[in-house]
N, C-alpha and C positions, 0 to 999 in steps of 0.2 A: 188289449190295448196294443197299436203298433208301434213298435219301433223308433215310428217318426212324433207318435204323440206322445212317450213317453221321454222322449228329448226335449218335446217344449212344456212339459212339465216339469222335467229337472230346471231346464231354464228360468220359468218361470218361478221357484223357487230360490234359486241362486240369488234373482234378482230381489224379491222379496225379502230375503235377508242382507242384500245391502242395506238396507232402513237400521239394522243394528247391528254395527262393524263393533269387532272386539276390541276393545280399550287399550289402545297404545301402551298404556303403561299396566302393571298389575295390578290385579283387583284385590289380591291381599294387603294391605296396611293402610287402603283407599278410605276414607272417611263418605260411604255413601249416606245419604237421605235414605230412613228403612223403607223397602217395599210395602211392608204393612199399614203404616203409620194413613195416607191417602184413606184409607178403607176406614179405618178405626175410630179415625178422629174427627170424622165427617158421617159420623152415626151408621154407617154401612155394614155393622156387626150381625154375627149369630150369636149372642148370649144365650145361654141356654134358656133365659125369663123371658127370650123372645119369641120363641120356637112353640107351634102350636101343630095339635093333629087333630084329625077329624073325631068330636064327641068327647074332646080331651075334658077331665075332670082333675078337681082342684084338692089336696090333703092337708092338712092342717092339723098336728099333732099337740096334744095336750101334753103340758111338762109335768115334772113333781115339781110341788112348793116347797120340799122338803128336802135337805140335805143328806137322812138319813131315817128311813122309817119299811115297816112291815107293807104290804099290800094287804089289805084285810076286806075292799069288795070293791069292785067297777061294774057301775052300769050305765051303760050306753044308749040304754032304749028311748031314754028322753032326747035324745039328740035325734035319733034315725028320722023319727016323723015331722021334723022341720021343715020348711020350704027350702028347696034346692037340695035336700041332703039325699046323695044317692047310698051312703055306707058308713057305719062308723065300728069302731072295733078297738078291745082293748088287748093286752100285750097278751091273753090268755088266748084269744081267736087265733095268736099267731106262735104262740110256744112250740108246735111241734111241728113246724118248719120253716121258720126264723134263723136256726141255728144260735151260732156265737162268732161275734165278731172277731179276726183275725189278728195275731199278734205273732209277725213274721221276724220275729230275732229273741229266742230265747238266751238270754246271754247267762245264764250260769246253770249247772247240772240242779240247783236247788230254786230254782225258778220258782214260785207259784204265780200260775196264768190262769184265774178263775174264768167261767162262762160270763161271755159279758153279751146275752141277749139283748137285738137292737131296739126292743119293746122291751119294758120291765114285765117283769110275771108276779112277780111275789115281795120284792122290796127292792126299794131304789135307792141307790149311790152317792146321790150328789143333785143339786137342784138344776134342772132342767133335764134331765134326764127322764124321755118319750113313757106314758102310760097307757095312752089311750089317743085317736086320733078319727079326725070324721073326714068325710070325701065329698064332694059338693059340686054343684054343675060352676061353683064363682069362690073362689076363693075368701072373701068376704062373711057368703054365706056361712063357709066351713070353721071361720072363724069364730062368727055369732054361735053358731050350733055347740062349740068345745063350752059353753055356761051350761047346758045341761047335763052335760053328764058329771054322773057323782063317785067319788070316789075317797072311801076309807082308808086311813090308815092309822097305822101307832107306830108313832116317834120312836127312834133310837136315838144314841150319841152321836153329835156328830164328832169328827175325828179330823182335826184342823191342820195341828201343828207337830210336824215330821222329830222332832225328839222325843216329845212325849207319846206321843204314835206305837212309840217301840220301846216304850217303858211298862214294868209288872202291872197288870191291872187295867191296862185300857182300855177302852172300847175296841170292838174289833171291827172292821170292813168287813172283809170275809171272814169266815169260819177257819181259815186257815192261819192267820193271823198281819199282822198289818207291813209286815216284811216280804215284801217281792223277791228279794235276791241279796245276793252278796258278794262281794267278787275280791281278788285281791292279787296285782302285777309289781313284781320287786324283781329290780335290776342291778346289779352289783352290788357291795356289800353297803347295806343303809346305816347296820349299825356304827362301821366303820368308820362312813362317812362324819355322820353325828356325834364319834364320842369326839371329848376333848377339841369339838372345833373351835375356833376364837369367837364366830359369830352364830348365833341362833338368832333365828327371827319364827317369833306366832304371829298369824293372823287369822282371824276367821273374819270371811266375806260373804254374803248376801249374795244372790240371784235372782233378784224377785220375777216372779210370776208374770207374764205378759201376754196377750191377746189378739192375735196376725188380725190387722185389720185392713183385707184387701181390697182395691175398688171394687170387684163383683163380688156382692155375696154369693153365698154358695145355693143352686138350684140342681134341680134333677128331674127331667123326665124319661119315664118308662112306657113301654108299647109293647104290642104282641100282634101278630097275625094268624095267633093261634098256637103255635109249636115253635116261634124262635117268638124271640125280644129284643128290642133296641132300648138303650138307656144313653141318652144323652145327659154329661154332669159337667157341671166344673171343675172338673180335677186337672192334676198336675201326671193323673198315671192311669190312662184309661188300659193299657195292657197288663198290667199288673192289676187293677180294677177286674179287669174279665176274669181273669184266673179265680181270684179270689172271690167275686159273687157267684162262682159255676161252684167252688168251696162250699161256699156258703146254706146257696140255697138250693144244692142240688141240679140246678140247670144244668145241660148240657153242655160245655163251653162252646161246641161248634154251632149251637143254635141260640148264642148271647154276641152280640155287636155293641160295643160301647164307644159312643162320640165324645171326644172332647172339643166342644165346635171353640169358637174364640173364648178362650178363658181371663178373664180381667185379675191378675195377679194372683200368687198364691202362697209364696213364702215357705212355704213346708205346710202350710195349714191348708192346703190341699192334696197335697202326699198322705191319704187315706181312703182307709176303707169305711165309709160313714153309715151307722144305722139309718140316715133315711136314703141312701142310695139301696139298700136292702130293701129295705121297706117299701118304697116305689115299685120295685121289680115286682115284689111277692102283688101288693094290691093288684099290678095292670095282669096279672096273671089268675088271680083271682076272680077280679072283675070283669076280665078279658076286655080291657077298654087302656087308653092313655090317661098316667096318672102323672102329674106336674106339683112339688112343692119347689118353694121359695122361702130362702129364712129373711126376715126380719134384720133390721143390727142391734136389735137386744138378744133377739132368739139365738142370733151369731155369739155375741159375747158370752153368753151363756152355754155353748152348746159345740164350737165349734173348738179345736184341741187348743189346747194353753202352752206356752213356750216355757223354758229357764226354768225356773222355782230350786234352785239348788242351794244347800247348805256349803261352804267351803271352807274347811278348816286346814290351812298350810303350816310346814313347816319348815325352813330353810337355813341350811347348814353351808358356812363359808370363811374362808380362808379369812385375815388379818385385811389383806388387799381386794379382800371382793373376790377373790377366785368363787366358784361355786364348789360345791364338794357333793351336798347329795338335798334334795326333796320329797316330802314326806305330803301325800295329799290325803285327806281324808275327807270321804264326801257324801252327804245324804242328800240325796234327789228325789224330790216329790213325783211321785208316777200320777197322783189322783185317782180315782176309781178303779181305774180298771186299768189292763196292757193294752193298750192299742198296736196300729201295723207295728213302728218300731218305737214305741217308748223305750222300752228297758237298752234299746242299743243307744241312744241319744247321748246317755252320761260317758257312755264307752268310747264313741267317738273323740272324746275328748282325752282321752286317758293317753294314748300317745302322744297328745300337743302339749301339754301344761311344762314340756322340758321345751318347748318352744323350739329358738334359735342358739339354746344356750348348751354347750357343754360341761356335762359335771360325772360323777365320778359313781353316780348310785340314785336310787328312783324308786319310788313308792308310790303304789298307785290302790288306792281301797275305796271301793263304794256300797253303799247300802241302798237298795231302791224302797220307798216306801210308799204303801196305801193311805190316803186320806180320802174323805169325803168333798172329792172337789171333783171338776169337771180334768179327765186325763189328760197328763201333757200327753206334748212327742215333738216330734222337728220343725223347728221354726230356724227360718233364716241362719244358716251355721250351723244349728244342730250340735251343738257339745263343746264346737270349736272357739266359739266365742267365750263361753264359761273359761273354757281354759285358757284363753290368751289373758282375760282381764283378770283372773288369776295369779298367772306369773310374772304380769306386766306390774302388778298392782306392789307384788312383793316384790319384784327387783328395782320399785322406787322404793319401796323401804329399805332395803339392804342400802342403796344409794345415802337415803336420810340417816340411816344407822351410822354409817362410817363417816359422812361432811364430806361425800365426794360428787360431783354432778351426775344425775341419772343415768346418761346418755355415755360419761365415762364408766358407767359399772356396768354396763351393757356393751362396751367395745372391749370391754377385759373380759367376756365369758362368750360373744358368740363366734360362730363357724367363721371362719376367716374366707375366701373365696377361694383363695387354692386347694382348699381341704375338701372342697367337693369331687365328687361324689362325696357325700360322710353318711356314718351310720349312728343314730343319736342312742341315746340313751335309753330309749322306749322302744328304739328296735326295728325303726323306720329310714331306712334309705332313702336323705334327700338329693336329686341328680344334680343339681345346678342353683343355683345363688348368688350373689352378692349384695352383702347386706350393707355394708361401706359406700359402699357406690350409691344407693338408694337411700342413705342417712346424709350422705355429705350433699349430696342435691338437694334433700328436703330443708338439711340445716341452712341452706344459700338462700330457698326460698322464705322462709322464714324468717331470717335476720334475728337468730335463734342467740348472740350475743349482746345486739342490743335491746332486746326483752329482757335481757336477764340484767343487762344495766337498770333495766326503766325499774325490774322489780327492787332492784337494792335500793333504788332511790326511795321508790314509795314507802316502802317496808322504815328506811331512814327517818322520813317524813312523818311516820303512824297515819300515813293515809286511809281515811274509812277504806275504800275500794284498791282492796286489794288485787297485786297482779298473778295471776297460777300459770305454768307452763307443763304442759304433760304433754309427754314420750310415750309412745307405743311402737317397738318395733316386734315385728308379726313376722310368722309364717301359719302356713292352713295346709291343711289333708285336703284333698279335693279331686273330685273326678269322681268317685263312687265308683268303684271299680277295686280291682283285680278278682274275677270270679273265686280265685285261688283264696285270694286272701280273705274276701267274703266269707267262705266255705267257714276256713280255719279260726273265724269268731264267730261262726252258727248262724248266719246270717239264713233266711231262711228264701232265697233268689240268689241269681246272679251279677255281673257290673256292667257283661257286653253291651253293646251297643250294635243297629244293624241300621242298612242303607240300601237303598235301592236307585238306580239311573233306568230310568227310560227313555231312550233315544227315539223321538217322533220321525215321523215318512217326512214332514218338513224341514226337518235338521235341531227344532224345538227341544227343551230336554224338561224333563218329568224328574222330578227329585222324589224319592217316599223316604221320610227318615224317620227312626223307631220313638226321636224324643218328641215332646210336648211343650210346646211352649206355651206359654203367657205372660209374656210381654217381654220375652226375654232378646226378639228377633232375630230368629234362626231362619226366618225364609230370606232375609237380605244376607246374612253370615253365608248361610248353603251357598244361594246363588254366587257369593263370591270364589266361594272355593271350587267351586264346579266351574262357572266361566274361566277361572285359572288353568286347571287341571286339564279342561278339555278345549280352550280354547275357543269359548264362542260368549258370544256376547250376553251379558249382566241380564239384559232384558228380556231373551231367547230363555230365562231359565223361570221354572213356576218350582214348588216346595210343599208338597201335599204331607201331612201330618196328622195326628190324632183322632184317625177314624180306625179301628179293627179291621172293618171289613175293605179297608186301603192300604193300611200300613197293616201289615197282618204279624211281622213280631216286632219286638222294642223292649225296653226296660226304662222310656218314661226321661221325666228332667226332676233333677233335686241333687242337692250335693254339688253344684257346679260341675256336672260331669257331660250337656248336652256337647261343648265343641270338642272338647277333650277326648271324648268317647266316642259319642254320632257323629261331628263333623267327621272326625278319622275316617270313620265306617263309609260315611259318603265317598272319602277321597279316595279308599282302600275300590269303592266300586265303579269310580272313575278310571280306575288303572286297569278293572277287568276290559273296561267297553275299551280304553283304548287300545287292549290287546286283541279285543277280535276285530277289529277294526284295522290293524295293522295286517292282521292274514289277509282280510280283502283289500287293502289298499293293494298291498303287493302281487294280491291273483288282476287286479285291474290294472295295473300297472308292468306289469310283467317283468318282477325283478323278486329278488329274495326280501324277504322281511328283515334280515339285516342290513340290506342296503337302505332300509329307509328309516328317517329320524321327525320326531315330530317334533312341532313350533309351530306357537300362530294357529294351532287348530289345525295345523294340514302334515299329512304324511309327503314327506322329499325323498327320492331319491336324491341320495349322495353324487353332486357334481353335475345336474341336470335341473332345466325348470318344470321335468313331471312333476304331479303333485295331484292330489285328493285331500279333498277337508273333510274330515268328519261329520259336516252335514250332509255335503254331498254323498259318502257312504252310509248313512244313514237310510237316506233316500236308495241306494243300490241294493240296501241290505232287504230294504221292505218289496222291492219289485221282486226283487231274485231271480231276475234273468241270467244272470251270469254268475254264480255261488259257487267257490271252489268246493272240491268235496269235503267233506263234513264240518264245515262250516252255515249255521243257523240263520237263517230268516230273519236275525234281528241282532242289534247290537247290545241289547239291556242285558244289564249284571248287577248283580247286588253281593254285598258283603257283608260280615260281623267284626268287628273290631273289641278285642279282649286287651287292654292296656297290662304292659309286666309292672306298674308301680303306678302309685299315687299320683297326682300331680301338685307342686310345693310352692303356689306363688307366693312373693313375699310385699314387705315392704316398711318405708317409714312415715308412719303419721305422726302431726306435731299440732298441737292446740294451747292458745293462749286466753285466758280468759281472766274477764273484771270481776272482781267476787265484793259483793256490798256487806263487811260488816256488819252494819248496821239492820241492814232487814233482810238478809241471806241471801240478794238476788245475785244470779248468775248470771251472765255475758258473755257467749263467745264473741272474743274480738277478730281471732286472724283461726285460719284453720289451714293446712298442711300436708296433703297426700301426695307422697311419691310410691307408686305400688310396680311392681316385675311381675307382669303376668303371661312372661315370655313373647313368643310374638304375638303380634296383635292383626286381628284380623279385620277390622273397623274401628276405628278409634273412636266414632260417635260413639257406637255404642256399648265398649271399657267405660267413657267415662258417663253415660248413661244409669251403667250398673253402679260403678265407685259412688254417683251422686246418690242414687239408692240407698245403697250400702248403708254410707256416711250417715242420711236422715234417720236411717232404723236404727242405727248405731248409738250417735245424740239423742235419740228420743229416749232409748234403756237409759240411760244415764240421766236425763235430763225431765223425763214428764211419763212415762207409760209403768203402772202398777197394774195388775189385778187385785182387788181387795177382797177378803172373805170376813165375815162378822163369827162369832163363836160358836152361831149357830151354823153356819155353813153357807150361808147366804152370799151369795156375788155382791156386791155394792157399785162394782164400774159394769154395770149393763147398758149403759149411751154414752153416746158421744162429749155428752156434758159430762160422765162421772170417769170417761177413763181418757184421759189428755193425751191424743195427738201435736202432734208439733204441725204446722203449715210452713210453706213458703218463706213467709213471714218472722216465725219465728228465728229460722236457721241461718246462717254466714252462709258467705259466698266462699265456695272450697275452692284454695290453689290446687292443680292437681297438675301431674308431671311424670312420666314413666321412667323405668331403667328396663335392658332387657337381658336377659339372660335365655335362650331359648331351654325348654324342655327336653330331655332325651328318649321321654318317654313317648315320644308319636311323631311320628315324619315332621307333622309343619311347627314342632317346637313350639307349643302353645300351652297358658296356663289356665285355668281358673279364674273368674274375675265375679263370677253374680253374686259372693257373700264376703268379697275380703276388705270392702267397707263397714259392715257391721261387726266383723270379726275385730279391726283392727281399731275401730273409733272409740266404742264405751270405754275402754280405757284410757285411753288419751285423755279424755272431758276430764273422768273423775282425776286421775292423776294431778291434771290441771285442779283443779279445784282444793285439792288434799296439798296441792304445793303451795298453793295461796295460802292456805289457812297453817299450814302446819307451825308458824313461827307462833301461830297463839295455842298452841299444844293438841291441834288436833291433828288426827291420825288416818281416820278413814269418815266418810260420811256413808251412809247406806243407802244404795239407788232405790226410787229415784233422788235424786240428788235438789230435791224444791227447797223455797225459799226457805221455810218451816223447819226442814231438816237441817238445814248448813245452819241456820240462828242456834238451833238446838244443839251439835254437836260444837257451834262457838260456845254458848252459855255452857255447858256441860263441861269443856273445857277450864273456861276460866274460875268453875267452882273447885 
């Protein structure tokens, strides 16, 4: 190309990128419309249920009916000679190279992590748990064909309920026996603390059992071209997926590619490594064909990991005035069948929050993980964090009720004052920045948090059936999933980095690759905003490619609210390399030192002159490379890892007032209350997108979502009809309002925001609800919190 035609193609370019001038004002705190949203919401999706290959074939796996029994014969053969049936096979065809499902955080030296085959061989766990499975040109067919095959077994016990579980004489799960671990974290002197204090408070709290139920079910297709394999899934972790099926099943990792194409929500109940994501691989590998399952939403409920289920027995020690003095937690956590990726760290996660926002003087932290015959938890939305806030939210309204002082006053007499940050709590965690004052006295404006409390004396005066409940939650969360370090040093069994990549186009275009995952979180509008900042080019100039292997080739995935905290950094971290090789050519094309020039607006200045280059336009010089100082590269792309030195600690104050009916236990939120600090904010859509999230998953644990087990081990909420979601419909309309406190832990001062509504609500509700009732002598209701239950702990009371 000459000379002259490579000038009226810069031109030509220049010009093409006036159509999208960079935004006068900054694109950090901008409330855009998401990129994504156009494509999603106008059916333009790849779900994975969508996705087809040529001769692809359909599997359909058989469950146990059985909570807890021997394998004693499967035969398959009456299936195979069905119409459409191209395979069918039982968990024996696949025993010796199946493997065992991975369980990536052993958390104590006494661990027991049994084999948990993604096929049953010899006796199954828990009801729905895969025995036998057929393969079919229709999915349909595959379905009909699972009535023939037959299979024996003999019953065992099943093993329900986590006290008796770990009493002389039980049945046992494994052969090893029904105790997973045991752990125990003490912080200053507890005895201390508790002898001779004025106030002791017991409580023991419920966690019940719940069921992530996201808009997409979970799908998985597998393929092969012989010697590699692609596995498109709905996960939340396709890089940490590869590692662990090349684990698993042997594959090579450099000849394993896994897509995570659009994934329709996942809460942590896609944060796994799933027996039929295994299963898939091994069939299309066997069969050297495309094999595609799809669960059902009974097969889901049944099959997909289960949240919470935790035992909590508190005990709280304090001064005459409410001072705090020390906390004593003792905790059994239902594991279910087997470890999965991180069950056993789940409860752990928790274990440095339950001293919350409050300062005291000593900390007792002990859990016992236990085996039952039920489908395995692991991380659901919060992941441990929520357990612990409604915890010590739940007992610092007791301590309030104890003494006759207002909640919200026994909570400004124990927590972190805002000057005392940095502080270091009790649990050993260095929070950087806060203000919890600041974010209670907004909430309490919004709210009109005095005259609720008038309307309640009145009614309470009155002996009004409908009563009025007011509950406090004020929150902090662990979040970010990070510091590799500190991973390390609680056995975690990965890292917390985060990695990013810029590709600067011959256009001036930019190519974002970032290592996390999203689903539905939108991180391609978040990216694009912190890249048009950083580099100065316009919103729309910027794309956000994600959750392919063989595109983003490392990462460590989204969960934990750690995608902006962690990736966007990484992003921004490789925005700063391109604008440094970018500065050596501006300044070889400009012919001055790289210190005389400053960047704004996208263009490199010389200091006191109107030269100048925009990073598109270098962009474009970089890829001709006619004129390249020496040893400066053919391209301006850079990519980064970003390892954050600490947590990151949004907080905040939620307030919930609610009608509670005497008479037939019904509940009502009337007003609802979030002020949350999620430091800076990077789209305000979509903070308060998550916070409304949040909020709904949060209300519902309190208000309508159980799992239910019968004695035999049996699921009882397998639909829609037996396990209650909350809609639209049911929920208030949420105030919400920010404070900010920036983060210290990463340049653009940003916190956490995807779980600190669910983290910070279920307690609110119930508190509310325990505060209505409590003048008729009740104390706690057990979530969920239905009409049935609140009549029962009124009648129960007034006996």
């Amino acid at each position: 190309m000459s000379e002259l035609d490579t000038g009226a193609v810069a031109e030509q370019i220049a010009q093409s990128d006036q159509i999208n001038e960079p935004a006068a004002t900054p694109e950090l705190g901008r409330p855009r419309r998401r990129k994504e949203d156009a494509r999603l919401l106008t059916g333009r999706t790849r779900w994975t249920d969508n996705l087809t290959r040529p001769g692809l074939l359909h599997v359909v796996f058989l469950r146990s009916p059985m909570a807890h029994a021997r394998i004693t014969r499967v035969d398959v053969s009456g299936a195979r000679g069905l119409p459409g049936v191209v395979a069918a096979f039982s968990g024996e065809d696949f025993a010796g190279e199946q493997g065992s499902l991975p369980c990536a955080w052993p958390v104590s030296e006494d661990i027991v992590i049994p084999d948990h085959p993604p096929m049953a061989v010899s006796e199954v766990r828990y009801v729905g748990e895969a025995v036998a499975c057929v393969i079919a040109t229709d999915r349909y067919k595959a379905a009909d064909a699972l009535e023939a095959i037959e299979v024996d077994y003999e019953p065992l016990p099943a093993v329900i309920d986590m006290e008796e579980a770990l009493t002389d004489g039980s049945p046992k799960v494994h052969e090893a026996g029904n105790k997973a671990f045991s752990t125990k974290i003490v912080s200053g002197d507890v005895e201390a603390a508790f002898r001779d204090a004025p106030v002791v408070i017991e409580r023991t709290f419920r966690q019940q059992r719940l069921i992530p139920s996201a808009m997409e079910p979970r799908a998985v297709l597998a393929d092969t071209d012989g010697d590699t394999f692609t596995v498109w899934t709905s996960t939340q972790i396709p890089h940490v997926l590869r590692v662990m099926l090349a684990v698993v099943t042997g594959i090579p990792e450099h000849r394993l590619r896994v897509v995570a194409p659009d994934v329709g929500g996942g809460f942590g109940s896609k944060l796994q490594v799933t027996a039929e994501e295994v299963l898939c691989l091994l069939l299309a590998r066997r069969l050297g064909k495309a094999v595609k399952w799809t669960e059902s939403r009974s097969e889901g409920n049944l099959t997909v990991h289960h949240g919470r289920d935790q035992l909590q027995r508190l005990r709280l020690a304090a001064d005459a005035d409410g001072r705090l003095r020390g906390l004593r937690v003792d905790l059994l956590a239902d594991m279910g069948a087997y470890l999965m990726l991180v069950t056993p760290g789940v409860p752990m996660l928790g274990a440095a929050m339950f001293n919350a926002i409050y300062k005291m003087d000593a900390y007792e932290f002990a859990c016992t993980g236990v085996f039952t015959t039920k489908m395995p938890t692991d991380a659901y939305r919060g992941a441990g964090r929520p357990e612990a806030t409604f915890g010590i939210e739940r007992m610092m309204d007791e301590l309030a009720a104890e003494l006759g002082v207002d909640p919200l006053e026994v909570r400004r007499r124990n927590w972190i004052r805002h000057e005392e940050f940095p502080y270091t709590t009790i649990a050993g965690l260095t929070y950087d920045s806060g203000n919890y004052e600041a974010a209670t006295d907004k909430a309490l404006s919004m709210f009109g948090y005095d005259k609720l409390r008038a309307e309640q004396a009145d009614r309470r005066d009155r002996g009004d059936p409908v009563q009025l409940g007011i509950g406090v939650s004020t929150y902090t969360e662990m979040c970010g999933l990070a510091p590799s370090r500190l991973l390390g040093e609680s056995n975690y069994g990965a890292g917390g980095w985060e990695h990013g990549s810029i590709r600067m186009l011959p256009t001036g275009k930019v190519e974002v690759i970032t290592g996390t995952s999203p689903h539905g979180q939108g991180h391609v509008t978040s990216w694009s905003q912190i890249v048009a900042d950083s580099l100065g080019v316009p919103f729309e100039d910027v794309t956000v490619l994600h959750g392919d292997t063989a595109i983003s080739h490392k990462g460590m995935d989204t969960y934990g609210s750690r995608s902006l905290v962690v990736g966007g950094i990484a992003v921004l971290r490789a925005c700063d390399k391109v604008k440094d090789k970018a500065r050596a050519l501006a300044a070889h094309l400009l012919e001055c030192s790289p210190d005389d020039l400053e960047f704004a607006g996208g263009a490199f200045k010389v200091r006191g002159t109107d030269a100048q280059r925009t990073i598109q336009e270098l962009a474009y010089a970089a890829f001709t490379a006619h004129d390249l100082p020496e040893g400066v590269e053919a391209r301006l792309d850079a990519d980064a890892t970003f390892d954050p030195d600490n947590y990151s600690f949004p907080h905040g104050t939620h307030l919930c007032a609610v009608e509670v009916d005497t008479e037939t236990g019904m509940v009502r939120i009337r007003s609802y209350v979030a002020v949350d600090d999620v430091g800076k904010v990077v789209n305000p859509l979509i903070v308060e997108g998550q916070v409304h999230g949040g909020i709904a998953q949060g209300v519902a644990q309190a208000l309508y979502e159980e799992a239910v087990y019968d004695a035999d081990g049996n699921l009882l909420t397998t639909t829609m009809a037996d396990y209650l979601l909350p809609s639209a419909a049911d929920l208030p309309t949420f105030q919400l309002d920010r404070t900010e406190t920036p983060a210290t832990s990463n340049p653009l001062g940003v916190k956490g925001v995807g779980e600190a509504g669910t983290i910070a609500s279920t307690p609110a509700v119930v508190n509310a609800i325990v505060d209505a009732l409590r003048p008729s002598g009740v104390r706690d209701v057990e979530m969920p919190c239905t009409p049935e239950r609140v009549w029962r702990a009124l009648e129960g009371a007034r006996r």
